[in-house]
KELUMKOL-961747 format. One record per residue (C-alpha): residue in one letter; x, y, z. Coordinates in steps of 0.5 Angstrom, whole numbers. Layout:
# residues N
<r A&c1 X&c2 Y&c3 Z>
...
This chain:
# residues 376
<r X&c1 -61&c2 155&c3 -7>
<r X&c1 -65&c2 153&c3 -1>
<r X&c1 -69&c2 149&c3 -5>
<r X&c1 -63&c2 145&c3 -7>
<r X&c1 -61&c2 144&c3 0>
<r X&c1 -67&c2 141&c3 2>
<r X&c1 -66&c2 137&c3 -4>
<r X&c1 -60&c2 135&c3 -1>
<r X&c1 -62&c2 134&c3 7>
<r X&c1 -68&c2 129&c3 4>
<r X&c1 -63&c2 124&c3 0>
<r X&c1 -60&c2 124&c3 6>
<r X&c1 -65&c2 122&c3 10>
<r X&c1 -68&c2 117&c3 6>
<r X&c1 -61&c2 114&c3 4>
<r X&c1 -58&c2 114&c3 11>
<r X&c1 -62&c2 108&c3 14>
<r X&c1 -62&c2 104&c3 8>
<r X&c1 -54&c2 104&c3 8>
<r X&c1 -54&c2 102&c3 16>
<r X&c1 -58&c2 96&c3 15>
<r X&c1 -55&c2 89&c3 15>
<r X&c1 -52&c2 86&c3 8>
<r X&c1 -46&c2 82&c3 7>
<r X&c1 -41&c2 84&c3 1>
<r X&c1 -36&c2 78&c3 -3>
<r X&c1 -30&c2 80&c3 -6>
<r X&c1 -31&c2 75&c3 -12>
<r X&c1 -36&c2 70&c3 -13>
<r X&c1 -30&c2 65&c3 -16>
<r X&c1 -24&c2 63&c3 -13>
<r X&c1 -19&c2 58&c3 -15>
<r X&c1 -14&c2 54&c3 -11>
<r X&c1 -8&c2 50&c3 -13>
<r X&c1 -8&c2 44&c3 -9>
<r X&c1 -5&c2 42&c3 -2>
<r X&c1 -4&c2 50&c3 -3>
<r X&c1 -8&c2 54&c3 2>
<r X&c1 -14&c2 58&c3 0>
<r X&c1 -19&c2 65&c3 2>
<r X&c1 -26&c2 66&c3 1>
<r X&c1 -27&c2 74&c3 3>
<r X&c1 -33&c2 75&c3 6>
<r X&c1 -35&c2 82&c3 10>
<r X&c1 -42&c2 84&c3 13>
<r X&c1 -45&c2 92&c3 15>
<r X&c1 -50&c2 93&c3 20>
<r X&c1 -53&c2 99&c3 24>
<r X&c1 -53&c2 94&c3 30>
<r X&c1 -47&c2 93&c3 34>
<r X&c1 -50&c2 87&c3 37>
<r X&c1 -46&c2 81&c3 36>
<r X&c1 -47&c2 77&c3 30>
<r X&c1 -50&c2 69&c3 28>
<r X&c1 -46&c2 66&c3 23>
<r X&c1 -47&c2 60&c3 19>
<r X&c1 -42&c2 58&c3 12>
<r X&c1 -44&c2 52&c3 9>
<r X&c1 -42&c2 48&c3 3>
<r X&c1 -47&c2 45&c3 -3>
<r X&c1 -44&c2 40&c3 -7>
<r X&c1 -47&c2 37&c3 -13>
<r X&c1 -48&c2 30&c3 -10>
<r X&c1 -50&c2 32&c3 -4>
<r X&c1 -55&c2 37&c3 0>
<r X&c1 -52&c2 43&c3 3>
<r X&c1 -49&c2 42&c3 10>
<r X&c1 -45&c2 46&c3 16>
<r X&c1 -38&c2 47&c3 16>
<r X&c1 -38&c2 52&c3 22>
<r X&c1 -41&c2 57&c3 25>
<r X&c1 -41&c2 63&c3 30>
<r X&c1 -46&c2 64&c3 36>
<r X&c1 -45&c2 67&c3 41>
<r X&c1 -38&c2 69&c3 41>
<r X&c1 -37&c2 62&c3 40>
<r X&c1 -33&c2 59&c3 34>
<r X&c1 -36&c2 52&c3 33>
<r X&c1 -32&c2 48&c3 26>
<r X&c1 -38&c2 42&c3 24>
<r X&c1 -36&c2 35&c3 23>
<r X&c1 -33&c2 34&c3 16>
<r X&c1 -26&c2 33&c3 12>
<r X&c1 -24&c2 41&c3 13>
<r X&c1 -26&c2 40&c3 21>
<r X&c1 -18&c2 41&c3 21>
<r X&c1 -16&c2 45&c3 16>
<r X&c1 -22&c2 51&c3 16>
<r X&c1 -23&c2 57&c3 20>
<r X&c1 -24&c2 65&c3 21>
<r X&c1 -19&c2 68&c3 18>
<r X&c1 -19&c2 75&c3 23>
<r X&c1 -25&c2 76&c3 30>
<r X&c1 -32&c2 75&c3 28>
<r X&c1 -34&c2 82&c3 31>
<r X&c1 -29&c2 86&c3 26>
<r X&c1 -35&c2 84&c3 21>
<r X&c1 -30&c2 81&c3 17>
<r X&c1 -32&c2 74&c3 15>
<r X&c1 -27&c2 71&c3 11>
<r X&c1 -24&c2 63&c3 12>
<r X&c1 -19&c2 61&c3 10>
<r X&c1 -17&c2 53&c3 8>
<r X&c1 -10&c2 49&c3 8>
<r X&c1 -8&c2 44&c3 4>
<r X&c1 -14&c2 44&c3 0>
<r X&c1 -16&c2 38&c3 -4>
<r X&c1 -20&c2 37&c3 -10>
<r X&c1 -26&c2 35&c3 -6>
<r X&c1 -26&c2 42&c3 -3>
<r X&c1 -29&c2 44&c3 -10>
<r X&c1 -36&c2 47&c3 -8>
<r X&c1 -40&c2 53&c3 -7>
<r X&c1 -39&c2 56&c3 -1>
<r X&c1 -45&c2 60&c3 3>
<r X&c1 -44&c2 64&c3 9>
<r X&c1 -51&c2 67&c3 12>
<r X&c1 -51&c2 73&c3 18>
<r X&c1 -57&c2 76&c3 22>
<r X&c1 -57&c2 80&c3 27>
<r X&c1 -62&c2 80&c3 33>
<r X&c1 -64&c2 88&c3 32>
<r X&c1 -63&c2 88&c3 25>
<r X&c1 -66&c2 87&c3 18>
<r X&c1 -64&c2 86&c3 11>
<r X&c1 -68&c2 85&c3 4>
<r X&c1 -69&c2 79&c3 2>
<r X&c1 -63&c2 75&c3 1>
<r X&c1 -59&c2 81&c3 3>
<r X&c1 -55&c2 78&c3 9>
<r X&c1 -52&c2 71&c3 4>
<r X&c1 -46&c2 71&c3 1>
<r X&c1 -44&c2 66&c3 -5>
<r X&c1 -38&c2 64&c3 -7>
<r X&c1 -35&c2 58&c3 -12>
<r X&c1 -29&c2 55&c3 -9>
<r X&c1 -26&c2 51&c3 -16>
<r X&c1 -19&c2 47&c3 -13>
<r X&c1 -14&c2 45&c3 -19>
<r X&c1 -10&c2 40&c3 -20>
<r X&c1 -4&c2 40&c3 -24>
<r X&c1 -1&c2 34&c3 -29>
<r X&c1 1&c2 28&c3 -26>
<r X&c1 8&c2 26&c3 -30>
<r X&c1 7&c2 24&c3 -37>
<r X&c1 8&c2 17&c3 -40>
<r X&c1 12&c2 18&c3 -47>
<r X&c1 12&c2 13&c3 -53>
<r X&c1 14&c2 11&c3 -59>
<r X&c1 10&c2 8&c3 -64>
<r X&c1 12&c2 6&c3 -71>
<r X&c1 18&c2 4&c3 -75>
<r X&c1 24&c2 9&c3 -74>
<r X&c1 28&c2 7&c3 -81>
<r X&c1 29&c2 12&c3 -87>
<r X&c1 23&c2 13&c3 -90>
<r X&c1 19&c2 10&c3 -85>
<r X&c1 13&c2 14&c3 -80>
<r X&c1 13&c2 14&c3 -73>
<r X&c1 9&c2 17&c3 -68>
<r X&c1 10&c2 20&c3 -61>
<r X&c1 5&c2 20&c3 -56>
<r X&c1 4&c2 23&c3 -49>
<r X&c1 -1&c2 22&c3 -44>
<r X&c1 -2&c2 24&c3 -36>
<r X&c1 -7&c2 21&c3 -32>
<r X&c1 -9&c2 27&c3 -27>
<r X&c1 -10&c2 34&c3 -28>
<r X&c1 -16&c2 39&c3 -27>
<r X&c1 -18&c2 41&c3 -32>
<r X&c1 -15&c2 37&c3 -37>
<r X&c1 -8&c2 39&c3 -40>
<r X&c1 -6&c2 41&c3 -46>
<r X&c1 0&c2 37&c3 -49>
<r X&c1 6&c2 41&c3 -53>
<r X&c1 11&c2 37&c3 -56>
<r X&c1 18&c2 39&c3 -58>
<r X&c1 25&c2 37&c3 -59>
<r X&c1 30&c2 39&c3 -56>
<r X&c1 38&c2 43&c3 -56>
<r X&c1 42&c2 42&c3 -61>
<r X&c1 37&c2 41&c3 -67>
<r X&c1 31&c2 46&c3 -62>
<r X&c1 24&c2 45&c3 -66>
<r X&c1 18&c2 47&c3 -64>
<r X&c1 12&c2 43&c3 -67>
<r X&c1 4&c2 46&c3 -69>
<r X&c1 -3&c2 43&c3 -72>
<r X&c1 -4&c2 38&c3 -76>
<r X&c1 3&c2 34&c3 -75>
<r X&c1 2&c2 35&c3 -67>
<r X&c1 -5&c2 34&c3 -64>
<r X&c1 -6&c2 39&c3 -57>
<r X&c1 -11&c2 35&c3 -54>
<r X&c1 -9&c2 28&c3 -56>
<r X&c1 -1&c2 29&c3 -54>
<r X&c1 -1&c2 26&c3 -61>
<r X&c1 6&c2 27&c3 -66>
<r X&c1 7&c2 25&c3 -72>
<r X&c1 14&c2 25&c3 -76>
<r X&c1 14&c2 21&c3 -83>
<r X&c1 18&c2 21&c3 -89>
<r X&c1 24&c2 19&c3 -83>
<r X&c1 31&c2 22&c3 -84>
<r X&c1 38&c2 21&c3 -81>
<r X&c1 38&c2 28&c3 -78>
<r X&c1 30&c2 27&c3 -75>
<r X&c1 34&c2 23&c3 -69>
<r X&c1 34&c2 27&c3 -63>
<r X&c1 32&c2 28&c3 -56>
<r X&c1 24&c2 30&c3 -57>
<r X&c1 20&c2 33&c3 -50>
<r X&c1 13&c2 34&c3 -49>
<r X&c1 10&c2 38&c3 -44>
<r X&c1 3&c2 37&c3 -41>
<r X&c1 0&c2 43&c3 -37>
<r X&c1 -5&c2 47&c3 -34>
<r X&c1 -7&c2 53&c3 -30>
<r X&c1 -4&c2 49&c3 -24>
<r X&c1 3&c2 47&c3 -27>
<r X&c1 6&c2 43&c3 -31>
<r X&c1 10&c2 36&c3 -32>
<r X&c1 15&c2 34&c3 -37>
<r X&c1 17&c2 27&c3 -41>
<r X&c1 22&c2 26&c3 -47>
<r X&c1 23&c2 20&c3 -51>
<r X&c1 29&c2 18&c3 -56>
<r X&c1 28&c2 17&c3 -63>
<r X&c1 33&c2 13&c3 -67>
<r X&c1 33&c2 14&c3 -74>
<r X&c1 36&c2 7&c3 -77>
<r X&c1 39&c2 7&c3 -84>
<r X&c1 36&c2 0&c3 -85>
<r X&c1 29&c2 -3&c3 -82>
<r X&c1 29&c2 -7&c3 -76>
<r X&c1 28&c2 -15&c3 -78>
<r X&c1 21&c2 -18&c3 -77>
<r X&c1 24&c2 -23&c3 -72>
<r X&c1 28&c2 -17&c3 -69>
<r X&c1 21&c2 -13&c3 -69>
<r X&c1 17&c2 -19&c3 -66>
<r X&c1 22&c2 -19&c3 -61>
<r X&c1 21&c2 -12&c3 -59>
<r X&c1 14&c2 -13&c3 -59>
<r X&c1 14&c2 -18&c3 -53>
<r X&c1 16&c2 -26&c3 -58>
<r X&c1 23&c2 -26&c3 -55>
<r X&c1 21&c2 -31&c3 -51>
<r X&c1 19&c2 -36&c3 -56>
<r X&c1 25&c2 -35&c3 -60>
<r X&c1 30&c2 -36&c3 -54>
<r X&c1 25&c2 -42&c3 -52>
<r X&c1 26&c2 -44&c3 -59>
<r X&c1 33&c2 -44&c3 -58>
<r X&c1 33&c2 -47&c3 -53>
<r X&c1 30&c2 -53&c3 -55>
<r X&c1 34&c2 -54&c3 -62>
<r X&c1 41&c2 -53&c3 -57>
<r X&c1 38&c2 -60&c3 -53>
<r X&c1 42&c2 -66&c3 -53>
<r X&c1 40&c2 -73&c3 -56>
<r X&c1 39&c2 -78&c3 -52>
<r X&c1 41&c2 -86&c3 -52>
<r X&c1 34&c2 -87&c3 -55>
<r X&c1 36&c2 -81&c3 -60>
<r X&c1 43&c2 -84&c3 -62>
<r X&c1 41&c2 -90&c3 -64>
<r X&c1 36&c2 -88&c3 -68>
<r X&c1 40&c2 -84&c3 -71>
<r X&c1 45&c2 -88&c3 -73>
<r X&c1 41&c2 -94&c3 -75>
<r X&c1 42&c2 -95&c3 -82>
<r X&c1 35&c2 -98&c3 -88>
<r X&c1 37&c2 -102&c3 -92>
<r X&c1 36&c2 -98&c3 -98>
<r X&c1 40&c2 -92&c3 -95>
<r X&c1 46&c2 -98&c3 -95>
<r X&c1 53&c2 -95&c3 -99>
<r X&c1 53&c2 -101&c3 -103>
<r X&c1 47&c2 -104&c3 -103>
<r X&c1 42&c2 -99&c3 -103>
<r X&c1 46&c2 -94&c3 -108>
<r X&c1 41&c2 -92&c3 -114>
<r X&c1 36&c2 -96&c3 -112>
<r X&c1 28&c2 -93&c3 -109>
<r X&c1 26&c2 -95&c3 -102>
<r X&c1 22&c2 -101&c3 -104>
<r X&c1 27&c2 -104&c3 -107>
<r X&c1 30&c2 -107&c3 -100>
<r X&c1 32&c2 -114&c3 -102>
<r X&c1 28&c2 -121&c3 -101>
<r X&c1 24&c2 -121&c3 -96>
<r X&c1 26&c2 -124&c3 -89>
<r X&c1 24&c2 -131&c3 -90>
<r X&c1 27&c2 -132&c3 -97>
<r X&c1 34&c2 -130&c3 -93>
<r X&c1 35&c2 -138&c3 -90>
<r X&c1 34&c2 -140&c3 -96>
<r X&c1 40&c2 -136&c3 -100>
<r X&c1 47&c2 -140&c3 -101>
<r X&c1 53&c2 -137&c3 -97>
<r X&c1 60&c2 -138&c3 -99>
<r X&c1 64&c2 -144&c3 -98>
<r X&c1 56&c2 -148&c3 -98>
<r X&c1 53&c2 -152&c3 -104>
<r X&c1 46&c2 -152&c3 -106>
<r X&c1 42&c2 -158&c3 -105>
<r X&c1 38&c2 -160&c3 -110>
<r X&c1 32&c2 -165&c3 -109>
<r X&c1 35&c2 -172&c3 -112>
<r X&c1 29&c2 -175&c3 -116>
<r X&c1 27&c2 -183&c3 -115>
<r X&c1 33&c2 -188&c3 -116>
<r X&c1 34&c2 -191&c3 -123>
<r X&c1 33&c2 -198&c3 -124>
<r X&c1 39&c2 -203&c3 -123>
<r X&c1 44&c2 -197&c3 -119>
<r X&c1 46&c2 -199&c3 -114>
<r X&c1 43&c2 -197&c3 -107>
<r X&c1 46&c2 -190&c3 -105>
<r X&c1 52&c2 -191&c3 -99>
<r X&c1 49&c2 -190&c3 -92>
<r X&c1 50&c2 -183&c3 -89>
<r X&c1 56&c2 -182&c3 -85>
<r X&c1 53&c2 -181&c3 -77>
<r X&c1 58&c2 -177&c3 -73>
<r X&c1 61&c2 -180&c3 -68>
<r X&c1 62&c2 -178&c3 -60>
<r X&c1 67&c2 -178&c3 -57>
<r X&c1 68&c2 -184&c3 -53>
<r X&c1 65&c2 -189&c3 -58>
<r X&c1 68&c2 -194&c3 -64>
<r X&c1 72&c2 -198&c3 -56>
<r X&c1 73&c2 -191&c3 -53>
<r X&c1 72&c2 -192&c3 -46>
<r X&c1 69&c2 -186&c3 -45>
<r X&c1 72&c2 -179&c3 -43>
<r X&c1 77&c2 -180&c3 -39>
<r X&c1 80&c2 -186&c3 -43>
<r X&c1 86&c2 -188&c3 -48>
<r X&c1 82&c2 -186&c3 -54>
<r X&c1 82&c2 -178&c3 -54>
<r X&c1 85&c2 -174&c3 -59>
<r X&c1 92&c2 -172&c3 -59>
<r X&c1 92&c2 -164&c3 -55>
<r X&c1 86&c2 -165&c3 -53>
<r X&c1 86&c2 -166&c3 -45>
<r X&c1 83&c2 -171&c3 -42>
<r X&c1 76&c2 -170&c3 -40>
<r X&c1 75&c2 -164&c3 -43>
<r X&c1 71&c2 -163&c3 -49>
<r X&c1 72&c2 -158&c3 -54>
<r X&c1 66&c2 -153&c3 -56>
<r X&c1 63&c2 -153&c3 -63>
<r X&c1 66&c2 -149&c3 -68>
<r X&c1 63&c2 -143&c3 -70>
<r X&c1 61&c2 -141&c3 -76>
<r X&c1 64&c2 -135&c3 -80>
<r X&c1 57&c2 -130&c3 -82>
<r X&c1 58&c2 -127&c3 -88>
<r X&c1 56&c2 -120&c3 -90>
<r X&c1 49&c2 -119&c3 -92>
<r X&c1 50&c2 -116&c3 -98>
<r X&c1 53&c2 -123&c3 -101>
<r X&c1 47&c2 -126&c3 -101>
<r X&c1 43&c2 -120&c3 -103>
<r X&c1 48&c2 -120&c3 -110>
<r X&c1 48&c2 -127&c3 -110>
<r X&c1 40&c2 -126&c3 -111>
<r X&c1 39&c2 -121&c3 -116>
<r X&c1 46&c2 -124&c3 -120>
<r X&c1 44&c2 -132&c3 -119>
<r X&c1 37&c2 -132&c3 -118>
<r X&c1 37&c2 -140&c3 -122>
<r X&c1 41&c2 -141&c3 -116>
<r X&c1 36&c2 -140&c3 -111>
């Protein structure tokens, strides 16, 4: 028994010592905040001294060196030029020997590895005893996601649902399904987790419905739906260019064929080629138009006789009578206009104008061409 008990009284001397000396305790090497909540970083030391304490928190990126964030000395608290100046402090009295800090609103920049360093003056600790190290990881819950829907929506046909969030640490996981009435909930391979991928095919009436995707994280969650429409007859490729952005040619195109002609455009219009005539030009080719404009001077109209070239006069007839010249008024004794030889009602002075001659239609010349060609 006495042997055992000085056993005992020198473990006690030995371990005394060793249990006084300066050493600083974490609660978890790995913390994790939601961000804009706050977070706190546990930290407390042990010492046989009751002096009062130097202390020291850094912050180790891993873009950058370590750097300062706050400090104790001399029973004053001193918060270092940095994004957490105001958001970053003791969380109870330094001479408690708790150590801990808390962070409001955190960011996702505040990720880091955090080193809080104690020495007291009438105290020592084993290499690297009196340094405490913790990982802050700030998470980042998804951003609302975008649905969307690709693919024809007929009986028949395949479409597939996409989801997709662009923030998010870690990354989300997409779940899709679909929602009440016709509840259903989708796995590997018709849904991709990683992608936020879902394909339906073979397409059916009862398919329609209202399907939900859900994109989450250790940080939260956020939701987005899409309306699928099962048709019983595809979409026309007119109506499915439209849908694809070409609504605005077809419209322009519209537009265009809705104009009115002008003048210009009108009497095109209803100008008339010869062989397009109802009389003339019936069953005959284009080529076909008639004789050429030269000869049309030369065609006899109505009411006319064809001169012929009289040849040289026979011998011993009698020479051809003089050809009448026409008469102006005032001559043959006339005294002039206003004289005694005017015509009955015509008044005095006034001299009628010529009279006109009736233009027959085109068309009897053209008839009297290819019917009477000797004539001409």
């Amino acid at each position: 028994m006495r042997a055992l008990a000085a056993a005992a009284l020198a473990l006690a001397a030995l371990l005394g010592p060793a249990a006084a000396m300066l050493e600083v305790h974490v609660a978890s090497g790995s913390v994790f905040a939601v961000e804009g909540r706050p977070a706190v970083l546990p930290v407390w030391y042990t010492s046989r001294s009751q002096k009062k304490p130097y202390v020291t928190w850094l912050l180790h990126k891993p873009d950058a060196d370590p750097f300062q964030i706050l400090t104790y000395l001399d029973g004053v608290v001193k918060v270092e030029e940095s994004d957490l100046k105001r958001r970053i402090s003791f969380l109870y009295p330094v001479l408690s020997h708790n150590l801990s800090v808390l962070i409001n609103g955190t960011q996702e920049h505040d990720s880091g590895q955090y080193m809080c360093t104690v020495n007291v003056a009438d105290d020592s600790s084993s290499t690297g005893k009196n340094v405490g190290v913790i990982n802050l990881t700030v998470l980042v819950p998804p951003a609302a996601p975008a649905c969307r829907l690709q693919g024809s929506p007929a009986v028949g046909g395949n479409v597939t649902l996409s989801c997709a969030s662009r923030k998010g640490k870690p990354l989300p996981s997409y779940q899709w399904q679909r929602a009440a009435p016709a509840a259903q909930v989708f796995f590997p391979p018709m849904q991709d987790r990683a992608r936020g991928t879902l394909k339906l095919t073979n397409l059916s009436l009862d398919m329609s419905g209202v399907y939900v995707c859900a994109a989450e994280n250790r940080a939260g969650s956020a939701t987005c739906n899409v309306t699928l429409e099962v048709l019983s007859t595809p979409r026309l490729p007119a109506e499915e260019a439209g849908r694809a952005g070409g609504g605005g040619q077809r419209d322009q195109g519209r537009r265009r064929g809705s104009q009115k002609p002008g003048v210009g455009q009108k009497r095109r219009a209803g100008r008339r080629l010869p062989h397009q005539h109802p009389v003339l030009g019936a069953g005959r080719p284009p080529q076909a138009r008639g004789p050429p404009r030269r000869l049309r001077r030369r065609l006899r109209r109505p009411g006319q006789r064809h001169r012929r070239l009289a040849g040289p006069p026979a011998p011993g007839s009698p020479p051809p009578p003089p050809a009448a010249r026409r008469r102006r008024p005032g001559q043959d004794g006339c005294r002039g206009r206003h004289g005694a030889g005017a015509e009955p009602g015509r008044l005095p002075g006034v001299t009628p104008p010529p009279p006109e001659k009736p233009t027959p239609p085109l068309y009897f010349d053209f008839l009297g061409f290819f019917f009477f060609p000797s004539a001409f």
